[in-house]
N, C-alpha and C positions, 0 to 999 in steps of 0.2 A: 625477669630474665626469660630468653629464648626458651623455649625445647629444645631437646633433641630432637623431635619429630617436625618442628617447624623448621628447625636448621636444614633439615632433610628437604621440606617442603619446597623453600625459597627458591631454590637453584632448580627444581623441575618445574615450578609456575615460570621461572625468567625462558626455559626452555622451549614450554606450551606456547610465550609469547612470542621469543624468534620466529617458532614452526608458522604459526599463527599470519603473524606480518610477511615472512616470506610467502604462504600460499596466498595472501592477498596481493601481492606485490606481480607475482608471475599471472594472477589473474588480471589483476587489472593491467599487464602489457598483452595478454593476449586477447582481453576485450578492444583497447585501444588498434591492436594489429588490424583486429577484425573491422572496424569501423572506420578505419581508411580507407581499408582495403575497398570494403562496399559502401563507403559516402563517396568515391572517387569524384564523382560526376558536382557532386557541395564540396567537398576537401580540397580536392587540386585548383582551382580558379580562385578559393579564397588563401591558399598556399604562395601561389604566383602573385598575386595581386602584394600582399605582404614583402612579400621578396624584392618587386617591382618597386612597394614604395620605400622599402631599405635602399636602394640604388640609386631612386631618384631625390631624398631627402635633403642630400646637398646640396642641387641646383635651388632648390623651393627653398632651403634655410639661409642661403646667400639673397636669395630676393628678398625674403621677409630681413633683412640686414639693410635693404637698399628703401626701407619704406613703402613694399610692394606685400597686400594683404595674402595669408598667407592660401587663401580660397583660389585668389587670383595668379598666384606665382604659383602654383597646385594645376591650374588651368595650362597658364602658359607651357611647363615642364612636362604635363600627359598630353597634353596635343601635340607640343611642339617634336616628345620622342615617337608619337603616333606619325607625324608626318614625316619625318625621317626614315618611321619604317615602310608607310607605304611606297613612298621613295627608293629605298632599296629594292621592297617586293617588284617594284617597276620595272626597275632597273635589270632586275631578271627575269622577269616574265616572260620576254622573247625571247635571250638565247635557251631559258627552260621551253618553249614551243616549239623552238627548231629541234633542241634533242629528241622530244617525243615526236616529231613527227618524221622524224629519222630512224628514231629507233630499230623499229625494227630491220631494216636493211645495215644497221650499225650490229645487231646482233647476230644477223645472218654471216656479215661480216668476219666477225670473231670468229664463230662458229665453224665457218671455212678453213680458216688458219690452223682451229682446235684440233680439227679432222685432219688437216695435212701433217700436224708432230703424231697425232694417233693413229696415222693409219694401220700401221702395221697390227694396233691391238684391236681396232675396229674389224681387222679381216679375218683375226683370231676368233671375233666372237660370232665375228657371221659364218664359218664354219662350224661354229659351237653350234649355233642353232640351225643352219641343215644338218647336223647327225642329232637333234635333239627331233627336228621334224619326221626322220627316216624312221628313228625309231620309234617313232608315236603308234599308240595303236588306232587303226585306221577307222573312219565312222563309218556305220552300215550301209548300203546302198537303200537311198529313199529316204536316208533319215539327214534333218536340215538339223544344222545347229542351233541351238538357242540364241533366239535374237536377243543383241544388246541395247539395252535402255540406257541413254546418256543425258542425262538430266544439265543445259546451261545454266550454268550461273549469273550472274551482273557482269558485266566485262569491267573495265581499268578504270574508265571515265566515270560510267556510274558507279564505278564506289569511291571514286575519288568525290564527285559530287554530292555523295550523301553524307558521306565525312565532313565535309566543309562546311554541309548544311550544317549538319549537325554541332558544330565545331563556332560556328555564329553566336551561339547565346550565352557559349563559356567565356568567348574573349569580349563580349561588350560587358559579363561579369567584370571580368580583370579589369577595365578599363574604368568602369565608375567606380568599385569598389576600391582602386589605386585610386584615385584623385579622391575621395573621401578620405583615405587615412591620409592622404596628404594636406588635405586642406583643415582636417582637424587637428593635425601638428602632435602640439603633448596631450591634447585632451582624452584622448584612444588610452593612449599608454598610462594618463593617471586613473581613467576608471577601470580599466582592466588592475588596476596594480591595489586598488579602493576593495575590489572583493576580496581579498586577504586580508581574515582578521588583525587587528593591530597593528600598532602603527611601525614597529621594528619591521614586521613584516613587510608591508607597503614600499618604504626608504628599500628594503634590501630585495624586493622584487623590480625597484625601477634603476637598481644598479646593474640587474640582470639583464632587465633590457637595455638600457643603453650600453651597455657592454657586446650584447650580440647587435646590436644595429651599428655601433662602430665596425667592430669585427667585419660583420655580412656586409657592409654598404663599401667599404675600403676593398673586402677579397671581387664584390661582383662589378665594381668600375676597376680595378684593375685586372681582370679576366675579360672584363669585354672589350677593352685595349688590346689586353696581349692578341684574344680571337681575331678582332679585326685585321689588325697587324700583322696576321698568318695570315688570313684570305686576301687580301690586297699581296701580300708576298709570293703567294703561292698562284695570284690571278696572273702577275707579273712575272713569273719564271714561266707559266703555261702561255704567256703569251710572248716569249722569247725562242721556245723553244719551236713552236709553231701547231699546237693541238688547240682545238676548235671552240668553241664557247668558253676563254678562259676566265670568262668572269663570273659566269654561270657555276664553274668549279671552285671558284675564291670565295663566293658565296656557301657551299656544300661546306667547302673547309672552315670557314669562320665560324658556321652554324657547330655543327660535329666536332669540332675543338673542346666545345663543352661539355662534350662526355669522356672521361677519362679511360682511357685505354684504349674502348672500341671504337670512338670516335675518329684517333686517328688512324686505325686501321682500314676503317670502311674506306674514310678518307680517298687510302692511299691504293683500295683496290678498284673504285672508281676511276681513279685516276689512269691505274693500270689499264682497266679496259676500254678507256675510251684512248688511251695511247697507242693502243694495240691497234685500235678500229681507226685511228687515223695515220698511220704509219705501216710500210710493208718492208721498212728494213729492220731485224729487230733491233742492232744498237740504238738507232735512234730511238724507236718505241720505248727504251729503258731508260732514257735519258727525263721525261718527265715524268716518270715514280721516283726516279733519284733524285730530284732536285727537290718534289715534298718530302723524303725522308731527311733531306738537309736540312732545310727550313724546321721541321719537325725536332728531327738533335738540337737545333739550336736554339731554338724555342722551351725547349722541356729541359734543356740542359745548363743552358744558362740565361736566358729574358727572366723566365717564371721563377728559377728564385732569386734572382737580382733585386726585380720589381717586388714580385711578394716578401720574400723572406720570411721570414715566420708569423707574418699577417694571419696566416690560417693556418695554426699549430696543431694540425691531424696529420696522425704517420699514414703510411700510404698505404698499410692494411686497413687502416679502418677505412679511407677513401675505398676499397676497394671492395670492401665488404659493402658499406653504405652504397655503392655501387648496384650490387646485387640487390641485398633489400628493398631500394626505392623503386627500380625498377621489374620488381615481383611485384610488387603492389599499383605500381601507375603504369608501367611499361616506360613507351619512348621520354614521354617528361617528366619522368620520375630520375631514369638516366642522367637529363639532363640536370636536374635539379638536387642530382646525389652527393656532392661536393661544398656547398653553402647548407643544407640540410642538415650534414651530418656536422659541421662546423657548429651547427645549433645548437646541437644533442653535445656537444662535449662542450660550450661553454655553461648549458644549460648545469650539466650534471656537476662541473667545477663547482657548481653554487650552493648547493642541495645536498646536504651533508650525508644523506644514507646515500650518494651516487657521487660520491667523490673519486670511490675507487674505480671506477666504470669511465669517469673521466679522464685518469690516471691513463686507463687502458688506450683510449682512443688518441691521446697526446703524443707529442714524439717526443 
């Protein structure tokens, strides 16, 4: 029989164990933080590439269907969505050249108008500042002020330039790294599934995965539908209503659709000021922000969950939370990437019995 003293003992070692597990548990998420955070430049390209071949896994498992290896239907589907995209990047290339080489006389533009509803505070403050001059104290006769040093920076082009540069060797990553997981079909997914001891394990790691590659591959073809379907909509009301490059904007909006909240906001201040900059009545200048905020209600209000429905069962804090997080860590594609991501982390956690409840949380 037990002690007393061991009776006492048992309940404060299960304790030491909780304390234990949980400070490894908060450690190892905030080593994991830290190591996306600074692998961004290895993390993100093999993030998207995964993503990329969740998306495209249908078209390649229908060919592999049709007697088409599955290397070569892998080929067909990443080149054939590469030449579509260069296609599109074409397709905007010019009226994105006209905007920027307008630009500035489009901002001058605004900024005239800006000046006309503010004048009256603009005159307020330039009085502010002749009695703030009057009463300055005055500098001594012979004495010169200290000259200013203004150090230029790279101007718009070159750093848009060195970004691109830059930006070269992450997307030829995505590009081979997607046709590899695709052209190796289940073979990725059973040695990844192979490092977990035992064989229960294995069977109940590759229900995980095919659980989130149905999930992710069903929510990112039906969001890339709905996006397009908004920019083609919203190219079409801007080219009705008569504002300038509207396919150049149909574009902005399909892309930015994929960031949840702030994307259609940018969206729709864009739109504003280039309505503004092509219009001098202002009813008319409001008439193409209203027509994206319609297209917008209608889109988010009833297509998205028509079409999805509860395809991607996250309530819309944790979307918005996942929001915030990916985009601390990756910034602009982490944004975009915060909606299928966070859909990971809560099928993931459904599986994984000490994060059931964590998945609970992120569920609607």
């Amino acid at each position: 029989m037990a002690t007393a003293d061991e009776a006492k003992g048992a309940p404060k070692q299960a304790s030491d164990s909780d304390a234990v597990r949980s400070a490894a548990i908060v450690i190892i998420v905030v080593m994991s933080i830290t190591a996306l955070k600074i692998g961004r430049p290895v993390v993100l390209p093999v993030i998207i590439a995964v993503l990329l071949s969740l998306l495209l896994s249908t078209p390649v498992r229908w060919l592999r269907q049709r007697k088409i290896p599955e290397r070569w239907g892998a080929a067909i589907v990443v080149f054939g969505a590469l030449g579509v995209a260069a296609g599109a990047g074409t397709l905007l290339f010019s009226p994105a050249v006209d905007w920027v080489s307008s630009a500035p006389a489009t901002v001058e533009k605004v900024a005239s108008k800006i000046r006309l509803v503010f004048k009256p505070m603009v005159a307020l403050q330039q009085s502010a500042d002749r009695m703030a001059t009057v009463t300055a104290p005055a500098t001594p006769p012979g004495v010169k002020p200290p000259a200013q040093v203004q150090l230029q920076g790279p101007g718009l082009f070159e750093r848009v330039g060195f970004e691109t540069l830059a930006a070269v060797p992450a997307a030829l990553s995505v590009i081979f790294l997607t046709y590899f997981l695709l052209a190796s079909g289940p073979l990725f997914r059973r040695k990844l599934a192979q490092v977990l001891p035992g064989r229960r394990d294995v069977a109940h790691f590759e229900t995980i995965l095919s659980e989130i590659e149905i999930a992710t591959s069903k929510f990112l073809a039906t969001a890339t539908m709905i996006n397009t379907g908004v920019g083609i909509a919203t190219a079409l009301a801007l080219w009705a209503v008569g504002v300038p490059n509207p396919i150049l904007w149909g574009g902005v909006a399909a892309v930015l659709n994929f960031v949840p909240y702030l994307g259609p906001i940018t969206t729709a201040t864009i739109i504003t000021f280039t309505s503004f900059a092509s219009f001098d009545d202002l009813t008319r200048a409001l008439v193409a922000p209203a027509c994206f905020v319609a297209i917008h209600l209608t889109e988010n209000n009833l297509v998205t969950p028509m079409l999805l429905g509860r395809r991607l069962p996250v309530n819309t804090v944790a979307i918005f939370l996942g929001l915030l997080f990916f985009a601390w860590i990756w910034g602009v594609p982490g944004a975009v990437l915060a909606v299928p991501l966070t859909a990971v982390v809560k099928i993931a956690c459904d599986h994984i019995p000490g994060l059931v409840h964590f998945g609970e949380l992120l569920g609607n």
